[in-house]
C-alpha positions in Angstrom: -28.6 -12.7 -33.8 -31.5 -9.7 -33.1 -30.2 -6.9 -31.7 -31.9 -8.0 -28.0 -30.0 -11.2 -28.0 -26.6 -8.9 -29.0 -27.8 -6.9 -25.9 -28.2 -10.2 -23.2 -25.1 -11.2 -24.7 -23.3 -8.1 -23.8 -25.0 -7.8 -20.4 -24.3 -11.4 -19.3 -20.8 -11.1 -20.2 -20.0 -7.8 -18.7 -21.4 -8.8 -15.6 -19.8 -12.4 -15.4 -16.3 -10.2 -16.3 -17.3 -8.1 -12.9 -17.4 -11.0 -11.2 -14.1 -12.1 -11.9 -12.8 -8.7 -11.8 -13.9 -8.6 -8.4 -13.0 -12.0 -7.7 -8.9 -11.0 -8.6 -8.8 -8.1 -6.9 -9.8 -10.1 -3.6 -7.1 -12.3 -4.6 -4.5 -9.5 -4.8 -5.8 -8.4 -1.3 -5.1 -12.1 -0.4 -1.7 -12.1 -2.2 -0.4 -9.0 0.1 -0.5 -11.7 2.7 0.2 -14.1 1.8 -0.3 -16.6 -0.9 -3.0 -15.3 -3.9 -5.2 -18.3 -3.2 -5.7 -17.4 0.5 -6.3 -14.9 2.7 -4.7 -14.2 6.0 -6.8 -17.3 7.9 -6.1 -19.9 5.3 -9.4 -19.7 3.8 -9.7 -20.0 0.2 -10.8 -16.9 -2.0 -14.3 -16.8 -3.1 -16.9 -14.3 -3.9 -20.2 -15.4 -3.3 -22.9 -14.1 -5.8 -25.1 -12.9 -2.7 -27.1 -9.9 -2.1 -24.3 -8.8 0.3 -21.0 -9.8 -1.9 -22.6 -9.7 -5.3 -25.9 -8.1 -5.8 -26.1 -7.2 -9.6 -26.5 -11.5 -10.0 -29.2 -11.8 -7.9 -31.0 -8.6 -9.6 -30.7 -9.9 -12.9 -34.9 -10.5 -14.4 -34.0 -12.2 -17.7 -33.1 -15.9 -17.9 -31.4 -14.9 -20.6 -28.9 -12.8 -19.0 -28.3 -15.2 -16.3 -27.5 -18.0 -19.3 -24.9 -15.8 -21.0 -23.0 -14.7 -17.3 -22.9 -18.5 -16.2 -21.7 -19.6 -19.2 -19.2 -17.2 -19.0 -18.1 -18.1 -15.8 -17.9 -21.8 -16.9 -15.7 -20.7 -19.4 -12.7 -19.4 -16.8 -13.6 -22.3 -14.8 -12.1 -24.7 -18.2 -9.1 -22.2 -18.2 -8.2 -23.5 -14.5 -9.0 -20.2 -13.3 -11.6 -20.7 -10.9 -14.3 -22.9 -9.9 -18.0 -22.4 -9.8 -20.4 -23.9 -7.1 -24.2 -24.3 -7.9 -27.2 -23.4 -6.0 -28.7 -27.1 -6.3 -32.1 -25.5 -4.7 -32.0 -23.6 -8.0 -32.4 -26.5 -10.6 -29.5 -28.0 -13.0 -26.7 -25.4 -13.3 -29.4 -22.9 -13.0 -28.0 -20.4 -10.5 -24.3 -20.2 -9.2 -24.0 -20.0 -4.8 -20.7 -18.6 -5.5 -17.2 -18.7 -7.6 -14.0 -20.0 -6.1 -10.5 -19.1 -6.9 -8.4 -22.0 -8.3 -5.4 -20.0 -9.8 -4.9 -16.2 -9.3 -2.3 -15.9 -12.0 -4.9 -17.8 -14.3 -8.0 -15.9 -13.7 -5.7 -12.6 -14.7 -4.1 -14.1 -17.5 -8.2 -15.1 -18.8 -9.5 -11.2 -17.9 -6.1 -9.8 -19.7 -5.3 -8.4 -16.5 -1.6 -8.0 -15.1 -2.2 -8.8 -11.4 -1.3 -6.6 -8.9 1.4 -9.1 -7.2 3.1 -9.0 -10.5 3.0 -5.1 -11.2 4.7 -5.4 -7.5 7.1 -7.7 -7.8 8.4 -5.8 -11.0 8.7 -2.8 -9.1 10.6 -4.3 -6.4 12.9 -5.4 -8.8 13.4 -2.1 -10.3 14.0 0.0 -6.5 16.5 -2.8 -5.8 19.0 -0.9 -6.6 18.1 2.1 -4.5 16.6 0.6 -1.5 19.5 0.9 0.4 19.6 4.8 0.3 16.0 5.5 0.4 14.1 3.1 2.4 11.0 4.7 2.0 11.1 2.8 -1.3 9.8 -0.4 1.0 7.2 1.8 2.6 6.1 2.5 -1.1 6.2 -1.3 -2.3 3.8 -2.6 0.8 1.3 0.0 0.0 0.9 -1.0 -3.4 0.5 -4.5 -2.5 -2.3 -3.6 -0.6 -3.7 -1.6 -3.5 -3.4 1.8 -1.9 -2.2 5.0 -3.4 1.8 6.7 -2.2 2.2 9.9 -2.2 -0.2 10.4 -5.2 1.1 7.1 -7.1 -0.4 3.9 -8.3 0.9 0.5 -8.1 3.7 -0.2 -10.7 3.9 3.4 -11.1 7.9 3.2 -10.4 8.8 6.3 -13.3 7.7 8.9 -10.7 9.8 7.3 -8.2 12.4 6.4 -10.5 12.8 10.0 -11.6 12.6 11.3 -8.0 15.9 9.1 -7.1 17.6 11.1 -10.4 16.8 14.3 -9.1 17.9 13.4 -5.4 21.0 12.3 -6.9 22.1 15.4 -8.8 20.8 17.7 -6.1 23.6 15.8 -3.9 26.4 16.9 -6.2 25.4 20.5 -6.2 25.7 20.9 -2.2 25.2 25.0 -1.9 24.5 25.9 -5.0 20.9 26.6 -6.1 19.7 25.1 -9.0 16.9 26.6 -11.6 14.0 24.1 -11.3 12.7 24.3 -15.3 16.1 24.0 -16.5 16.8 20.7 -14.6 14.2 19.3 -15.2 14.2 19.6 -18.9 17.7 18.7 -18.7 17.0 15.4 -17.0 13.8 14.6 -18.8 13.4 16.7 -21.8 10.0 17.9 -20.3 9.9 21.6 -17.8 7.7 20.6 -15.7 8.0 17.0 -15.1 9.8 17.7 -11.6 7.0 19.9 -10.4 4.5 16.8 -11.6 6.5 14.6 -9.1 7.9 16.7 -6.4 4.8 14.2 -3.9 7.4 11.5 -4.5 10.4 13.5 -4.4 9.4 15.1 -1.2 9.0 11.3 0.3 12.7 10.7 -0.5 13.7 13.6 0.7 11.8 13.2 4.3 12.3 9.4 4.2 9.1 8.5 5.2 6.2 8.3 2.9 3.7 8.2 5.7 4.9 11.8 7.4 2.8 15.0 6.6 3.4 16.5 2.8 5.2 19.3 2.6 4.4 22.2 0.5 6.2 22.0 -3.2 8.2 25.4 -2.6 9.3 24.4 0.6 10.8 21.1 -0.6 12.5 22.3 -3.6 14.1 25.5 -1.2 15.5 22.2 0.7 16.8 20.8 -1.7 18.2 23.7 -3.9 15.5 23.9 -6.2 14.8 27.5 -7.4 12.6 29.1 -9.6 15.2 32.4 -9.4 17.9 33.0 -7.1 16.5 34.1 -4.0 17.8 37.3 -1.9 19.3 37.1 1.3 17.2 40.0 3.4 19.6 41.1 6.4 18.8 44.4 9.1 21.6 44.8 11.5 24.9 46.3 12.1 27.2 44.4 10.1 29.6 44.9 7.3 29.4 42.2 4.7 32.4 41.1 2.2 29.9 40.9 -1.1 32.0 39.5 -4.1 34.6 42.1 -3.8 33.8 45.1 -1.6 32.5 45.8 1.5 28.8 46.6 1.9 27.1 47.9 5.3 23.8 46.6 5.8 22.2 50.3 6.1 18.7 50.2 7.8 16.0 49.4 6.7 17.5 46.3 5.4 19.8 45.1 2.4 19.4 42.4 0.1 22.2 39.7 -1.0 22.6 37.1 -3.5 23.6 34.4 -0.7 26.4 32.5 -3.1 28.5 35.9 -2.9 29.1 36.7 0.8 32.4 36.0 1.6 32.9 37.3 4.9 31.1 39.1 7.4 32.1 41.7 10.0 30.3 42.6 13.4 31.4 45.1 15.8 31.2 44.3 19.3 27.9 45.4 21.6 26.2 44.9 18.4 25.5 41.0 18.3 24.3 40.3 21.4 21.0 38.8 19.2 20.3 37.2 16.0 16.4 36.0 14.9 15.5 34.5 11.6 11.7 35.2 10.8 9.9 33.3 8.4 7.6 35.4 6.6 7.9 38.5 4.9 5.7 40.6 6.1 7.1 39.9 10.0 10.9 40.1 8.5 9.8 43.9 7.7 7.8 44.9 10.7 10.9 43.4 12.8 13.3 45.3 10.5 11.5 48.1 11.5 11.7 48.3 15.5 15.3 46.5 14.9 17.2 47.0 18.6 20.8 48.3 17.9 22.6 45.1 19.3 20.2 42.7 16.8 20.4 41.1 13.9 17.3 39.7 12.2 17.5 37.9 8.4 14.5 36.6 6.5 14.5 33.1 5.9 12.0 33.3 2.3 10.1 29.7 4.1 12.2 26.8 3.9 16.0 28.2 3.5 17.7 27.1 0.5 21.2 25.4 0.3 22.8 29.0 -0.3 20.8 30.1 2.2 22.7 27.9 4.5 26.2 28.4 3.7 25.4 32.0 4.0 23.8 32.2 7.2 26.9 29.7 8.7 29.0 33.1 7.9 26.9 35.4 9.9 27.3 32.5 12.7 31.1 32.4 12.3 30.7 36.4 13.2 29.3 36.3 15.8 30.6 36.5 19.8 30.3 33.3 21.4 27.6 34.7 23.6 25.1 36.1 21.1 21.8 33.8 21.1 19.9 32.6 18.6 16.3 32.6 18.0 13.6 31.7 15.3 9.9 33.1 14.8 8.2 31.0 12.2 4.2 29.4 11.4 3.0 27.4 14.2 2.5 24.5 12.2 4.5 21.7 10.4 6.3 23.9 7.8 7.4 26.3 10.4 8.8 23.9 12.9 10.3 21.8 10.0 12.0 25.6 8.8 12.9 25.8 12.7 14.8 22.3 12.6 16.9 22.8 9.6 18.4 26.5 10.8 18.9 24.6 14.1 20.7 22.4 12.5 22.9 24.8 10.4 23.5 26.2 14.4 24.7 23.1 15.9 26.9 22.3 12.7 28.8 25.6 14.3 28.4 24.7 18.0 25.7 26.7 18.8 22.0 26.8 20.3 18.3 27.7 18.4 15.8 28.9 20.6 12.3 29.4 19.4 10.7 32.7 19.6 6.9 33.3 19.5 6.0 29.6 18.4 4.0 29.1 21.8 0.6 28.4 20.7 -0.6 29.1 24.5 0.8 32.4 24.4 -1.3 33.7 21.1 -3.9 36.0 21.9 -7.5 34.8 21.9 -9.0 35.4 18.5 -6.1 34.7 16.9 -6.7 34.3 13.5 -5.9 30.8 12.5 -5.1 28.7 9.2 -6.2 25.4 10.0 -6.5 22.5 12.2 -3.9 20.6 12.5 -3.8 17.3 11.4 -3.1 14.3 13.8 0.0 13.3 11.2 1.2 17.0 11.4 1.3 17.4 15.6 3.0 14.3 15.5 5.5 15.4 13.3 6.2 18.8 15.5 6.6 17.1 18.2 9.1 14.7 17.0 10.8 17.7 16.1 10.3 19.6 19.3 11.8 16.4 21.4 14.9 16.1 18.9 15.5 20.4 19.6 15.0 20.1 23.0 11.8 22.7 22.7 9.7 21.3 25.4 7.7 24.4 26.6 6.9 24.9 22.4 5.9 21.1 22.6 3.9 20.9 25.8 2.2 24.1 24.2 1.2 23.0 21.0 -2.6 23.4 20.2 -5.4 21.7 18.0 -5.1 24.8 15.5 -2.1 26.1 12.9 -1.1 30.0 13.4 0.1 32.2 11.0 3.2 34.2 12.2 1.4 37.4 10.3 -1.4 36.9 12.8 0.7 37.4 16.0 1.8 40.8 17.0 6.0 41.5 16.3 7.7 41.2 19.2 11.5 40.5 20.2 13.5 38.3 21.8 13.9 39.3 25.7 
């Protein structure tokens, strides 16, 4: 054989490969379905080698080349795999109208191909057991039958998912405590960084709905416990807190705690008639600053932690039943997702979170702003905003993200 006829060869087989490449792939589109011979109307699978379905057949100048890709094709049609339908206009076997599929599983077995139904179905059998407690596992398995990408994963790729699950599991028996990110996860899978490589997945479990806007990584792993070093629990207010074992006076400016040792914490009265969480550090400091007497703000370091939690339920517990509650955070997803867990941490002790300064109407023109918000992300915040009850924050919302370090400190009236 001369190196040109090595060449046609080549050529015509490649191309009569992409055929029935393209051919199983409409197959596995048909199989999401419904069965892989048929697509959603009953008609059978075919790809027509047509300047609109198939142009590279149609293109092709040599005979030679044709010869080699439809004897190629005739060769999956004797493995059962598919059958091909002449152009009789053309001459004898000459030219092929189109290709038809006879037997999905076939026509992958013949390219070498594990179909996509298969890489599926495998998968589903592997989230059996854990389809119960995280649903979003079904959310995962239709995309992939449709061939789509979940949170970053391929069909069939079940290890990042898998590994989520473990991590979700062991971050439920640590309730409170924080938990060093690297060291877990070389614990659980010998590798450091593994858990940041699948935190997209992990933060799907975690929200329990793979279709909801992604959070940011440090956010999710402050939900969950996940820390990269203990964080510090920033307080300004007149309070005396029971820290391991003595008493410590949160002095002005501010003080700084390690949230897993406060014990206890003390409050005179007149001096709690208002507490605020901010957000971001830079609007914790400025409000530390112009602190009222009878107010209490703490800095929330994003998305509170565990500790975080517990220790902000004892500054709750210390208060008189008629202090309120307030929260400054971003205007945009992260900050009304911070908002809903520290109002949940409030009605865990019977009480109320109001928002403060998370009215997009009421930011000043020329505002400087992040982003626009997605469609995925306003829907999100104002799920939230109906399940808080925030309806002026809700009926205010915007087209645009704010930073809370773009506003202009103010406090609670």
């Amino acid at each position: 054989m001369t190196e040109d006829d090595e060449k046609t060869a080549e050529h015509g087989a490649a191309l009569a490969r992409k055929a029935l490449e393209r051919l199983l792939a409409r197959a596995e589109n048909a199989a999401s379905k419904g069965a892989a011979q048929t697509d959603r109307t009953g008609r059978t699978v075919t790809l027509p080698l047509s300047e609109k379905s198939f142009p590279e057949y149609l293109r092709l100048q040599r005979h030679a080349d044709k010869a080699v890709c439809n004897a190629n094709l005739q060769l999956a049609e004797r493995d059962g795999a598919i059958r091909v339908e002449w152009d009789s206009r053309a001459g004898e076997r000459a030219q092929i109208l189109r290709i038809v599929l006879r037997d999905g599983t076939r026509l992958a077995e013949h390219l070498g191909i594990e179909p996509r139904w298969d890489v599926v179905a495998q998968a589903e059998r592997q989230f059996g057991p854990y389809v119960a407690e995280h649903p979003v596992l079904t959310q995962v398995l239709e995309a992939w039958r449709k061939g789509n990408l979940v949170r970053g994963t391929r069909p069939g790729d079940v290890a990042s998912w898998l590994d989520a699950i473990q991590v979700m599991q062991y971050c439920a028996t640590k309730c409170g405590d924080d938990i060093a990110v690297r060291r877990l996860s070389a614990g659980l899978f010998h590798d450091s960084k593994r858990l940041e490589a699948i935190w997209p997945a992990l933060d799907a479990l975690a929200q329990g709905d793979a279709t909801m806007a992604q959070s940011e990584m440090e956010d999710l792993f402050s939900e969950l416990g996940l820390v990269k070093f203990p964080p510090t629990l920033l307080v300004a207010g007149n309070a005396v807190v029971m820290y391991g074992n003595e008493n410590v006076r949160t002095s002005r400016p501010y003080v700084g705690f390690a949230p897993s040792a406060i014990c206890s914490v003390h409050i005179n009265p007149g001096f709690d008639r208002r507490l605020l969480t901010v957000e971001n550090l830079t609007t914790f400091h400025e409000m530390a600053g112009q602190r009222p007497d009878d107010a209490i703000v703490i800095y929330t370091g994003g998305m509170p932690s565990p500790s975080w939690k517990r220790a902000y339920a004892v500054f709750l517990k210390a208060l008189a039943p008629t202090a309120t509650l307030h929260h400054w955070g971003d205007i945009d997803v992260g900050g009304f997702r911070i908002a809903s867990h520290i109002a949940k941490c409030c009605k865990q002790e019977g009480r109320l979170l109001r928002l403060h300064g998370m009215r997009a109407d009421a930011v000043l023109p020329g505002t400087v702003t992040r982003r626009e918000l997605a469609l995925s992300a306003r829907r999100e915040i104002l799920r939230v905003c109906e399940h808080w009850g925030w309806g002026e924050e809700a009926a205010a919302l915007g087209a645009l993200a704010v930073e809370q370090e773009a506003m202009e400190p103010c406090w609670p009236e």
